[in-house]
The first five atom37 places (N, CA, C, CB, O) and aatype in JSON, in Angstrom:
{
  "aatype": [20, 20, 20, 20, 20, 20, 20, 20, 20, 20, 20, 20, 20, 20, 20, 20, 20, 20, 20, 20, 20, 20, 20, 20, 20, 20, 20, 20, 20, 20, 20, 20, 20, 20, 20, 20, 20, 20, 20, 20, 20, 20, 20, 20, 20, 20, 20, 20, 20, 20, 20, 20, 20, 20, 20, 20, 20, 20, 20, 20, 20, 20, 20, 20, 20, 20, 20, 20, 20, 20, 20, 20, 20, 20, 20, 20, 20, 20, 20, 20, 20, 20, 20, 20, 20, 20, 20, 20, 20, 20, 20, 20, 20, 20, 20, 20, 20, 20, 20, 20, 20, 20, 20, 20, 20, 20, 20, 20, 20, 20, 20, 20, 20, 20, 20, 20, 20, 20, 20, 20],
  "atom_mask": [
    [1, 1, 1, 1, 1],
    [1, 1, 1, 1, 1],
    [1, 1, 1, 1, 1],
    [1, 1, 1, 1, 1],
    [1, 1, 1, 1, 1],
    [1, 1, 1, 1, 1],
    [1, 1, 1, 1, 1],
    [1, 1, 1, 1, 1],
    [1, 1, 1, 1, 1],
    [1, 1, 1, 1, 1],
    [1, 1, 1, 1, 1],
    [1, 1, 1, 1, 1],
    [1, 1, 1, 1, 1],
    [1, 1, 1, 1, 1],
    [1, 1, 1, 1, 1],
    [1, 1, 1, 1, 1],
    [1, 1, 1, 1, 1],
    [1, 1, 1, 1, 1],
    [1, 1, 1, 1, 1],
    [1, 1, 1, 1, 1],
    [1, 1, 1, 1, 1],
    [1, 1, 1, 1, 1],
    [1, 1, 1, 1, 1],
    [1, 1, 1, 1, 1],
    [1, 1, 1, 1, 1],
    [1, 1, 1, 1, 1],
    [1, 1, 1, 1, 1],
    [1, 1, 1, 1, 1],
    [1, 1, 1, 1, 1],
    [1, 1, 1, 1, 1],
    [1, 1, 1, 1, 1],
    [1, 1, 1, 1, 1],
    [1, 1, 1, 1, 1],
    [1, 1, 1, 1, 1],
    [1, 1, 1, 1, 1],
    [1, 1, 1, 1, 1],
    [1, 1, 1, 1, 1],
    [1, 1, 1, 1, 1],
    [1, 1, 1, 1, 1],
    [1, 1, 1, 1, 1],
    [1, 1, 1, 1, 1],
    [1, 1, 1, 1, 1],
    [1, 1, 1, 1, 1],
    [1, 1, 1, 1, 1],
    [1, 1, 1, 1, 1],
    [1, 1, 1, 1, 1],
    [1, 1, 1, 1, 1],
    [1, 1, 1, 1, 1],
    [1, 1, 1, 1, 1],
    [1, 1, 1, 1, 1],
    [1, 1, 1, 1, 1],
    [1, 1, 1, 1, 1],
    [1, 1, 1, 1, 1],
    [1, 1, 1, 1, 1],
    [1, 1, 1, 1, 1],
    [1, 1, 1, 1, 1],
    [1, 1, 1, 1, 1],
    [1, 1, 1, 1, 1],
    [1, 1, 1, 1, 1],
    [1, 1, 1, 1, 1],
    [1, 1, 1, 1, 1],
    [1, 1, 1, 1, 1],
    [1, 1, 1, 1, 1],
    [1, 1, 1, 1, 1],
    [1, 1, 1, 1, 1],
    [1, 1, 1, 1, 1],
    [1, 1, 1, 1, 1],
    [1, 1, 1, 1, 1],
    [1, 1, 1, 1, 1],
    [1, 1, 1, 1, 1],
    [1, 1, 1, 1, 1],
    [1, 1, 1, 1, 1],
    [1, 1, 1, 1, 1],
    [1, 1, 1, 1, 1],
    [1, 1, 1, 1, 1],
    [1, 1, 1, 1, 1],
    [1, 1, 1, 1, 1],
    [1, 1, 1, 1, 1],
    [1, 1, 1, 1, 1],
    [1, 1, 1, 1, 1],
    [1, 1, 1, 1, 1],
    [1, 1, 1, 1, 1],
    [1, 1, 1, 1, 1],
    [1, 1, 1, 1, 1],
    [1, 1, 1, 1, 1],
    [1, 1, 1, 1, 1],
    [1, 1, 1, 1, 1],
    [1, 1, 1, 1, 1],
    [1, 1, 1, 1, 1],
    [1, 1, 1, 1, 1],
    [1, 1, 1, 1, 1],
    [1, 1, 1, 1, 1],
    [1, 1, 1, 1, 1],
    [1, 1, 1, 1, 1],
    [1, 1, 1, 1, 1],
    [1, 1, 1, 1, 1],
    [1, 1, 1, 1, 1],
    [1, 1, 1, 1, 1],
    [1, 1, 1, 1, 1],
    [1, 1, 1, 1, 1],
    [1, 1, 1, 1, 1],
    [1, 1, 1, 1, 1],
    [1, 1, 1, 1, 1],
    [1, 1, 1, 1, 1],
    [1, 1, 1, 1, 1],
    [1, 1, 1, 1, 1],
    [1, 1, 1, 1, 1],
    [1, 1, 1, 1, 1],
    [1, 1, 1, 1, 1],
    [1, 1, 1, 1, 1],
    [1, 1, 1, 1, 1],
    [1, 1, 1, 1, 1],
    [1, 1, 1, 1, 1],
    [1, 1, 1, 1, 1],
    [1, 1, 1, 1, 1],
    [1, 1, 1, 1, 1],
    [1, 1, 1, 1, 1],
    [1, 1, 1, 1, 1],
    [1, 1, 1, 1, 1],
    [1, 1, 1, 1, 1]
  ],
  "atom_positions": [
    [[11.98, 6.16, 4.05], [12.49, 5.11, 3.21], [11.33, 4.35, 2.6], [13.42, 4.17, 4.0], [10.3, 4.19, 3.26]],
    [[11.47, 3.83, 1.23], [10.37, 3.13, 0.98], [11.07, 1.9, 0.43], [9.33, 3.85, 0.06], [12.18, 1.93, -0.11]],
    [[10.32, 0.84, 0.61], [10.54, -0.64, 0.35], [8.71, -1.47, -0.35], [11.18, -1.4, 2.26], [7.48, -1.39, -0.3]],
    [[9.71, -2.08, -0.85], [8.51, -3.44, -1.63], [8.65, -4.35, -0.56], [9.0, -4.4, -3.4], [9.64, -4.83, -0.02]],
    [[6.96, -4.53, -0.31], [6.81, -5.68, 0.75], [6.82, -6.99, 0.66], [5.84, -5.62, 1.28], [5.99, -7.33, -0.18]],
    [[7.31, -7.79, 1.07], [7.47, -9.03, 0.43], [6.22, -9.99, 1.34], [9.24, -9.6, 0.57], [5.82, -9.54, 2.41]],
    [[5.73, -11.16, 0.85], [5.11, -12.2, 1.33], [3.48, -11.75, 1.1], [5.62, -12.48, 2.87], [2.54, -12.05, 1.83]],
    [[3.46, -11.06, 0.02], [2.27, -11.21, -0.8], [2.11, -12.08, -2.29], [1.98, -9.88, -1.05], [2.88, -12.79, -2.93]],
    [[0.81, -11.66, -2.49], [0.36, -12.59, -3.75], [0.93, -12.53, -4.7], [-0.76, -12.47, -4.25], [1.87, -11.77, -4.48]],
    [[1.0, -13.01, -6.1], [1.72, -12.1, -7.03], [0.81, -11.05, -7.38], [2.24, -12.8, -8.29], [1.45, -10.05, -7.7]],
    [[-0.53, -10.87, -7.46], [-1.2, -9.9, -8.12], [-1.68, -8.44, -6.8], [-2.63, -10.85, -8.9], [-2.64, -7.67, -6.82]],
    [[-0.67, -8.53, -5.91], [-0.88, -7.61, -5.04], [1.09, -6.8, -5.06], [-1.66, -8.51, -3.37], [2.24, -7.24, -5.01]],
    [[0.36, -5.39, -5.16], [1.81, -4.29, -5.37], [1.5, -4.07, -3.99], [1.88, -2.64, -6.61], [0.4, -3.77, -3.53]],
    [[2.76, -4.27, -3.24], [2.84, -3.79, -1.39], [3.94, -3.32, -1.68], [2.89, -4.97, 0.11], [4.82, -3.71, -2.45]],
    [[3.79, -2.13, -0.79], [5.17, -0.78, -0.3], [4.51, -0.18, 0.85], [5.59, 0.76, -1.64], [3.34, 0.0, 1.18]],
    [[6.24, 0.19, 1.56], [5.75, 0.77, 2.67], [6.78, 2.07, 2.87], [5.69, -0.31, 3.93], [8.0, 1.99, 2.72]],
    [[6.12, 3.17, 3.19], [7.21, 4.03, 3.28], [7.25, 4.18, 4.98], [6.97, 5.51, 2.34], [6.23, 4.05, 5.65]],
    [[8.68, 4.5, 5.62], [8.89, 5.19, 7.25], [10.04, 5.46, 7.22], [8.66, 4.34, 8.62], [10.9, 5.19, 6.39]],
    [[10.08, 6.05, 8.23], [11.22, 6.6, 8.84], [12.04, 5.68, 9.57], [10.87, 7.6, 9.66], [11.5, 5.1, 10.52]],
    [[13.23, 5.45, 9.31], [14.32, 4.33, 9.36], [14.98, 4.69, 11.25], [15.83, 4.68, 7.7], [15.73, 5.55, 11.72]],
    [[14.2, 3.5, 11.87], [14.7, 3.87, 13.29], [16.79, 3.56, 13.13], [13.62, 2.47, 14.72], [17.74, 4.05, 13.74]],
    [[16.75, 3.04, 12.58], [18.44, 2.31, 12.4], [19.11, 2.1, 11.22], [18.56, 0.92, 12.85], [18.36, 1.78, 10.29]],
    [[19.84, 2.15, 11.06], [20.97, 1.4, 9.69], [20.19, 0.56, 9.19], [22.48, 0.47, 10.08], [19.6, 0.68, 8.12]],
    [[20.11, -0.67, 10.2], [19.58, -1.82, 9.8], [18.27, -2.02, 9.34], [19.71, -2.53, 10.63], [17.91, -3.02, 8.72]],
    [[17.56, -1.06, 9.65], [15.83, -1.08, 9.84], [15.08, -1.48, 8.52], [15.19, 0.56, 10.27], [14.89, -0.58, 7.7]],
    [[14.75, -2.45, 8.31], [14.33, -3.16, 6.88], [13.02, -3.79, 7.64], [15.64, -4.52, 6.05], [13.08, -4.79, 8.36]],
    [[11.8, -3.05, 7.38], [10.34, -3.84, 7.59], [9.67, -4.42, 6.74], [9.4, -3.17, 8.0], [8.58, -5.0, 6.8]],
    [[10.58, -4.18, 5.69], [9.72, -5.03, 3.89], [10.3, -6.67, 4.69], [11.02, -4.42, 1.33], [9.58, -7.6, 4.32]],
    [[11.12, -6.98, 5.4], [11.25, -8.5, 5.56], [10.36, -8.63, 6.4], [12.55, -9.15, 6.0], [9.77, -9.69, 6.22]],
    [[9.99, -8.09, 7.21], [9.37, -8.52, 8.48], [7.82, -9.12, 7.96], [9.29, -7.1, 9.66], [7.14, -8.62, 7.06]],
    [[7.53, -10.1, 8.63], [6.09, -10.47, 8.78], [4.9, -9.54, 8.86], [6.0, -11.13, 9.87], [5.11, -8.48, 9.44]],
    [[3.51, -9.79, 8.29], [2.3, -8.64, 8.48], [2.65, -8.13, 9.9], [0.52, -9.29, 8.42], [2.79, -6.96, 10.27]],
    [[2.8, -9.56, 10.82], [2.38, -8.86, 12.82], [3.69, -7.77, 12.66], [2.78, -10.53, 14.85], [3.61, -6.54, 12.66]],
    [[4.67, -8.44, 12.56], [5.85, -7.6, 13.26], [5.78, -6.27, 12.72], [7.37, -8.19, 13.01], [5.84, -5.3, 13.47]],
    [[5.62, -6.11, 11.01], [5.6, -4.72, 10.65], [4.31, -3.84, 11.69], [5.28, -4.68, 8.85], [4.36, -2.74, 12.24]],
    [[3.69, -4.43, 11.66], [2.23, -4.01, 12.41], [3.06, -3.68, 13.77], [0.75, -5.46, 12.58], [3.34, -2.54, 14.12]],
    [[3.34, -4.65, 14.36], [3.81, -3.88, 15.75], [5.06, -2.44, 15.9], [4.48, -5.18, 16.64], [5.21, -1.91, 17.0]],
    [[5.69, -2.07, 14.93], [6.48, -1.1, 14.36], [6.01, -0.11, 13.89], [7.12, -1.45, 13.58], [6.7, 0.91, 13.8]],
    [[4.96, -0.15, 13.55], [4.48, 0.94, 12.52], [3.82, 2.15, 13.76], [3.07, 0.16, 11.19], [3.0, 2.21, 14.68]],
    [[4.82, 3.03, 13.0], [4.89, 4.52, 13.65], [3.49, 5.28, 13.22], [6.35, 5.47, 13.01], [2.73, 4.68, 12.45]],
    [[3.14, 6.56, 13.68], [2.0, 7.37, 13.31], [2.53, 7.7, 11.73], [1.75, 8.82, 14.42], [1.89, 7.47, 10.7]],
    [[3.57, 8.16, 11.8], [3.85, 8.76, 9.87], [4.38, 7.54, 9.55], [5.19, 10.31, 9.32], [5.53, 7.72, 9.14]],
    [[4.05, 6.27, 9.56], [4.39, 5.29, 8.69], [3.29, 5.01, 7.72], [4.77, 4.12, 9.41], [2.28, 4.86, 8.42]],
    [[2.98, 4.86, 6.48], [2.57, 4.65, 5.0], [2.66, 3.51, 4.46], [3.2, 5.36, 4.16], [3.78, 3.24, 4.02]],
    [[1.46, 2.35, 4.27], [1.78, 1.06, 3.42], [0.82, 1.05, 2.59], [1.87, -0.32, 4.11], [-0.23, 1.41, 3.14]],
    [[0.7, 0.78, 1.42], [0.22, 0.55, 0.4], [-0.35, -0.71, -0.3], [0.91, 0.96, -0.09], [0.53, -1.47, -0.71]],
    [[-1.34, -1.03, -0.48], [-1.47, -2.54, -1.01], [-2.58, -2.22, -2.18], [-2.07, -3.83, 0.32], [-3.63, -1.59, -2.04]],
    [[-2.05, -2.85, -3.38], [-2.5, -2.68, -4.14], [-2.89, -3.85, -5.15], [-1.93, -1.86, -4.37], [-1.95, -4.18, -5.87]],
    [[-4.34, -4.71, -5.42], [-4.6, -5.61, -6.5], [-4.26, -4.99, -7.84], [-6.01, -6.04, -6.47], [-4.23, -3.78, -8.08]],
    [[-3.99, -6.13, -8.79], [-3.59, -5.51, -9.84], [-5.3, -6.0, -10.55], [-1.88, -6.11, -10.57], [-5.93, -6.91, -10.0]],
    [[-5.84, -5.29, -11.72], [-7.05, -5.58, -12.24], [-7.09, -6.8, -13.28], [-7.52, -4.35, -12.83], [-7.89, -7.69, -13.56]],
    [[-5.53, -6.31, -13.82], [-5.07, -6.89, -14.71], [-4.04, -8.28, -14.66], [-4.63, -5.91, -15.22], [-2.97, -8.08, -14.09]],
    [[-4.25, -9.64, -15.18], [-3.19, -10.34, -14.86], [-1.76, -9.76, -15.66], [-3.57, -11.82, -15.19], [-0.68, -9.72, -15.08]],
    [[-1.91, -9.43, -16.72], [-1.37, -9.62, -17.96], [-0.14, -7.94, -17.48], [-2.88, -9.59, -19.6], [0.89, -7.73, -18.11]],
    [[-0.56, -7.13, -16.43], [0.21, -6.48, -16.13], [1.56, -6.39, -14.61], [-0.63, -5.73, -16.31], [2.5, -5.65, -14.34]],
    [[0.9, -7.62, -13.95], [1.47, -7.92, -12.6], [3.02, -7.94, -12.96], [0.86, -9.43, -11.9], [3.63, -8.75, -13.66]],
    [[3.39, -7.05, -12.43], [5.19, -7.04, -12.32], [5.5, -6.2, -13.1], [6.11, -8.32, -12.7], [6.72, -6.12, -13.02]],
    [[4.94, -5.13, -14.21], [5.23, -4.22, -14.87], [5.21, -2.99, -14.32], [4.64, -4.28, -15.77], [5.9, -2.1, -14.81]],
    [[4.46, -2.79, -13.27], [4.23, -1.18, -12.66], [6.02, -0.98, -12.01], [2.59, -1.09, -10.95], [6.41, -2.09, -11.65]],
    [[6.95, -0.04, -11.83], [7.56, 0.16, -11.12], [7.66, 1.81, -10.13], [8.4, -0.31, -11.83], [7.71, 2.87, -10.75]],
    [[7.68, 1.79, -8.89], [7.22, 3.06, -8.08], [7.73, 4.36, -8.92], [7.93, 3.05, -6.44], [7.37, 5.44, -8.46]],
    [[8.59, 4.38, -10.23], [9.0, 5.75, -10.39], [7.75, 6.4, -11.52], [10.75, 5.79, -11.01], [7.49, 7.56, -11.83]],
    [[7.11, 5.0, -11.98], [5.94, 5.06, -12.68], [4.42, 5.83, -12.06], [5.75, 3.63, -12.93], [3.73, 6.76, -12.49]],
    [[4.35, 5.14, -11.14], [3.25, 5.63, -10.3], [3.4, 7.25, -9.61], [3.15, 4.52, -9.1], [2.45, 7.95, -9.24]],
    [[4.82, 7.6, -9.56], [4.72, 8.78, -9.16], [4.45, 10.23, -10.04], [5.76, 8.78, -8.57], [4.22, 11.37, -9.64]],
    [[4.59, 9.51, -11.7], [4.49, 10.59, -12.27], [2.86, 10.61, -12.86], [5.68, 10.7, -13.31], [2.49, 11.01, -13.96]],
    [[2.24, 10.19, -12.07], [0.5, 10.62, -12.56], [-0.24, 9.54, -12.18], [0.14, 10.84, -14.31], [0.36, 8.47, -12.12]],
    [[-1.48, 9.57, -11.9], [-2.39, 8.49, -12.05], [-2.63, 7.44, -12.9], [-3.23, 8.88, -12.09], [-3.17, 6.39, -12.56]],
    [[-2.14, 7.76, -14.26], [-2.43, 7.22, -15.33], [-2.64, 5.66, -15.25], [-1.49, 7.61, -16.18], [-3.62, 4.98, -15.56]],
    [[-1.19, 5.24, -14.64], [-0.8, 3.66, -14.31], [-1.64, 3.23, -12.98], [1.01, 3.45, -13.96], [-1.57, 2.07, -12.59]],
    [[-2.4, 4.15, -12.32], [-3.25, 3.1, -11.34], [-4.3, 3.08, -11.99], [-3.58, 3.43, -9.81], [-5.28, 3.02, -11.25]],
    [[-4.52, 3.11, -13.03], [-5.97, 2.06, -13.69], [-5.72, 0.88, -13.75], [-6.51, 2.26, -15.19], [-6.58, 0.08, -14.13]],
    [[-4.45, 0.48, -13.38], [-4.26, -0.99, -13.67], [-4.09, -2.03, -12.63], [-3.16, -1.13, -14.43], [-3.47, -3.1, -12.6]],
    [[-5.23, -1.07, -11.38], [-5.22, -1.93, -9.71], [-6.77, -1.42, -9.89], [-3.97, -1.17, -7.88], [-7.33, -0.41, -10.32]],
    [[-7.19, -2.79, -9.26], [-8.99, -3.28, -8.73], [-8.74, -2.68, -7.55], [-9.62, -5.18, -8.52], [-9.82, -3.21, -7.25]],
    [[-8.42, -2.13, -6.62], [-8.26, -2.0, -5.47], [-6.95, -1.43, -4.54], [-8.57, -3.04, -5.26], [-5.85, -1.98, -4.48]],
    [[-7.39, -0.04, -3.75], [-5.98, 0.11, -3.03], [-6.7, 0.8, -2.07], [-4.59, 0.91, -3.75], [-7.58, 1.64, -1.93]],
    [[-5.74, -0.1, -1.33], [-5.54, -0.19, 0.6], [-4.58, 0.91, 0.87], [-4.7, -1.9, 1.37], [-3.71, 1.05, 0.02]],
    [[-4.55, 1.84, 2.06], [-4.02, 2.7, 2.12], [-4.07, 2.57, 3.8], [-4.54, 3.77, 1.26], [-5.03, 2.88, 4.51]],
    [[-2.65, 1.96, 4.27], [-2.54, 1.81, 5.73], [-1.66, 2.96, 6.66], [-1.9, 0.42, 5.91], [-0.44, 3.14, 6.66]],
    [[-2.73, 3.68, 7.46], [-1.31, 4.74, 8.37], [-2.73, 5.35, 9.15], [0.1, 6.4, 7.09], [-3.95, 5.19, 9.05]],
    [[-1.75, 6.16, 10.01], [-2.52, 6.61, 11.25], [-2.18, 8.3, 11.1], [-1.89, 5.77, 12.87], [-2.59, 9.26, 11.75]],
    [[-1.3, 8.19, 10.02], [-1.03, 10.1, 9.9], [-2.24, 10.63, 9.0], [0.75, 10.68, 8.9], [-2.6, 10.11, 7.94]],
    [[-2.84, 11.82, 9.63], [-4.11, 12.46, 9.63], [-3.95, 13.11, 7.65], [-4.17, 13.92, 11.23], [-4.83, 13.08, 6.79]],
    [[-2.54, 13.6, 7.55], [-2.78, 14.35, 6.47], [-2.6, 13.54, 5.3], [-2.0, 15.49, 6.44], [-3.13, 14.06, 4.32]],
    [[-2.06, 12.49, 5.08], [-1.93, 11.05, 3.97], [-3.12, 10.76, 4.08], [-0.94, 9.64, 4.3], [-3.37, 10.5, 2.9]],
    [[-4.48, 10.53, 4.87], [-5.33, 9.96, 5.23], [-6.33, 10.97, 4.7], [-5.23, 9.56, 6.54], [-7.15, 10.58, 3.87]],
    [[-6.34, 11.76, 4.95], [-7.26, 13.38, 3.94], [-6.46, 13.1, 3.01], [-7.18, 15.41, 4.46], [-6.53, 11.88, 3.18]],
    [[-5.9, 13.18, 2.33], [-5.26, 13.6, 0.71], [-5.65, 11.98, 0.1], [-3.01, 14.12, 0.64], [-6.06, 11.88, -1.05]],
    [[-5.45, 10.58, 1.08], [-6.5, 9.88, 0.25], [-7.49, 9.86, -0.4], [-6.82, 9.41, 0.51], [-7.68, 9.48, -1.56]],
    [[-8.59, 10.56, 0.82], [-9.75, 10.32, 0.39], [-9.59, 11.62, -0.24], [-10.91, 9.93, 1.34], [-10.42, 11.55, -1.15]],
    [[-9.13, 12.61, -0.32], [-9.66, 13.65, -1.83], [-9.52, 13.31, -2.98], [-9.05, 14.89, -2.08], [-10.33, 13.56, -3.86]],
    [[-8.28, 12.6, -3.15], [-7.68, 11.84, -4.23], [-7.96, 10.64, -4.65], [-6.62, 11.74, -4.07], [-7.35, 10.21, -5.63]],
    [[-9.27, 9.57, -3.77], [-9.99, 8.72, -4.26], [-10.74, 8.89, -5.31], [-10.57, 8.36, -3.53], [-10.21, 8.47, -6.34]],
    [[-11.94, 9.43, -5.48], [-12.42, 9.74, -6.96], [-11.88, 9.89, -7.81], [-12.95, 10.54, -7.21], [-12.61, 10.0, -8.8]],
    [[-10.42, 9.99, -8.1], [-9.74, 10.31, -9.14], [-8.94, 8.8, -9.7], [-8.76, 11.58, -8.7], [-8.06, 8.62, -10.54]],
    [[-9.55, 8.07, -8.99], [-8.61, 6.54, -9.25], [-9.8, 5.52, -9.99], [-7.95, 5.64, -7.39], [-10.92, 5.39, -9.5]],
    [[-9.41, 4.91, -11.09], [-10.6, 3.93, -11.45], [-11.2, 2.67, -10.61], [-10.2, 3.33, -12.64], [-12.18, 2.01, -10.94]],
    [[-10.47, 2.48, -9.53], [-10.91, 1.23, -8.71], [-11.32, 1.72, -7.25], [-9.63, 0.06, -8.61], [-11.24, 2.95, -7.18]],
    [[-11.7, 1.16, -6.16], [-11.97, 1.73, -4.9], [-10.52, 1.58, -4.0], [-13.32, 0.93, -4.22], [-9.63, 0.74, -3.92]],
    [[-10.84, 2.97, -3.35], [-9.45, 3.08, -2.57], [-10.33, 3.12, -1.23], [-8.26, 4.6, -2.94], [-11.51, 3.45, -1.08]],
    [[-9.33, 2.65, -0.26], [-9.99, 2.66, 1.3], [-8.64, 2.89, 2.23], [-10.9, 0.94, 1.78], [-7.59, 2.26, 2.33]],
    [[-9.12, 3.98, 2.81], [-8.02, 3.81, 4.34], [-7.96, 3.28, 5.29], [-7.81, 4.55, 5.04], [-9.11, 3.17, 5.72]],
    [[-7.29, 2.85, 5.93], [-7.46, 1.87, 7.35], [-5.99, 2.54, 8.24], [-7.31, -0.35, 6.9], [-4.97, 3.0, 7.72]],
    [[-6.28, 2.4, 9.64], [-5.62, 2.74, 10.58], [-4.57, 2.13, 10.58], [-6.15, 2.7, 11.56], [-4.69, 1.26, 9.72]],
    [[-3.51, 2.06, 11.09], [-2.71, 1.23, 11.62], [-3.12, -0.15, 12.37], [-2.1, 1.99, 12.35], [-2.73, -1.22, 11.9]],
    [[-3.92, -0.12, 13.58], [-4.79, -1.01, 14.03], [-5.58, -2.11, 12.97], [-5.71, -0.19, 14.7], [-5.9, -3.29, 13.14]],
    [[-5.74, -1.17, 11.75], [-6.86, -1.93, 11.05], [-6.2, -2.87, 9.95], [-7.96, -0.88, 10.33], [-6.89, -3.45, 9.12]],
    [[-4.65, -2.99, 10.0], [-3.93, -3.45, 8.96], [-4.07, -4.58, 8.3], [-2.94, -3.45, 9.25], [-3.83, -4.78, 7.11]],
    [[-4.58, -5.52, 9.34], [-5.35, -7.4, 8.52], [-6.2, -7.46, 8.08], [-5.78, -8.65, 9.19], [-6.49, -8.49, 7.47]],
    [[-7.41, -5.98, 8.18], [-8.63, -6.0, 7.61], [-7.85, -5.41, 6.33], [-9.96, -5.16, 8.39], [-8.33, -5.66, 5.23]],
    [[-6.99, -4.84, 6.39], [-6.91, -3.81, 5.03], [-5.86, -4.92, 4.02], [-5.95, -1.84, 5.49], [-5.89, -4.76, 2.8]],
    [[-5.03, -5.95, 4.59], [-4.68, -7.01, 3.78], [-6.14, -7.98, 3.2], [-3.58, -7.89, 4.73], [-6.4, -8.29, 2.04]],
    [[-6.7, -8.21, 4.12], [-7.9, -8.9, 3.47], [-8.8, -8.31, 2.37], [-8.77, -9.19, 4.46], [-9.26, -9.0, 1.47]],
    [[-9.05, -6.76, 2.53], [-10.45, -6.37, 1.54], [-9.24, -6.3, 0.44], [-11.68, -4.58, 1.91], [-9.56, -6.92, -0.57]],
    [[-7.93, -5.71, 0.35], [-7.23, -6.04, -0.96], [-7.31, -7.55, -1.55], [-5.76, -5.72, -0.76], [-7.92, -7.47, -2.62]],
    [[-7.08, -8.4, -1.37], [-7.44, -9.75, -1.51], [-8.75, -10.13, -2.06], [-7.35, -10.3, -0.33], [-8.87, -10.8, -3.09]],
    [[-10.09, -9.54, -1.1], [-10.86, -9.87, -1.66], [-11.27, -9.75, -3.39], [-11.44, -9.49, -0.9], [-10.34, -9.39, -4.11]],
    [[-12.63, -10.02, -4.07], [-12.4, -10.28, -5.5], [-13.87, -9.62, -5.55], [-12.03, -12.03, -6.14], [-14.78, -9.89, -4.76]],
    [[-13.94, -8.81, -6.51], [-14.67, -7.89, -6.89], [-15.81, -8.1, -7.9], [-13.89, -7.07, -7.25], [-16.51, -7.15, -8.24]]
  ]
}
């Protein structure tokens, strides 16, 4: 399942994709800790600065899936999970993005909210 994360900046795109333990199972509400304490080995979050002000709120996920094209328009993407093969296909697929992409563990998830944040 994938969801937009809520209780970020406006100029930060957060999604998280997992596998839905329940009906109910909605981690886009949950807080940084709580999603953090949930997050499975094949769970996937995404955080992304936008470069641009003038584009914040225009990207939508069916956009991003059909090419790179539209991530020229993020300074920065965070790439949070502990599954081995999302984590290789990052980094092959980093050079191909105009801004720096970085992976972080599951463990590493407040460092990987912070270096998105940070300002370049």
């Amino acid at each position: 399942m994938m969801e937009y994360l809520e209780g970020f900046p406006r100029d930060v795109l957060a999604m998280i994709w997992h596998d839905m333990r329940s009906p109910d199972d909605r981690r886009a509400q949950l807080d940084p800790e709580q999603r953090d304490g949930l997050a499975a080995r094949s769970d996937v979050r995404l955080l992304a600065r936008y470069s641009d002000p003038a584009k914040i709120g225009r990207v939508r996920i069916e956009d991003l899936t059909r090419g790179i094209g539209l991530w020229r328009d993020f300074g920065r993407i965070a790439i949070v999970t502990d599954d081995p093969s999302v984590r290789l296909a990052a980094q092959f697929f980093g050079p191909f993005f105009h801004g720096p992409i970085r992976v972080f563990t599951n463990a590493q998830s407040a460092r990987a909210r912070a270096w998105v944040r940070e300002r370049t």
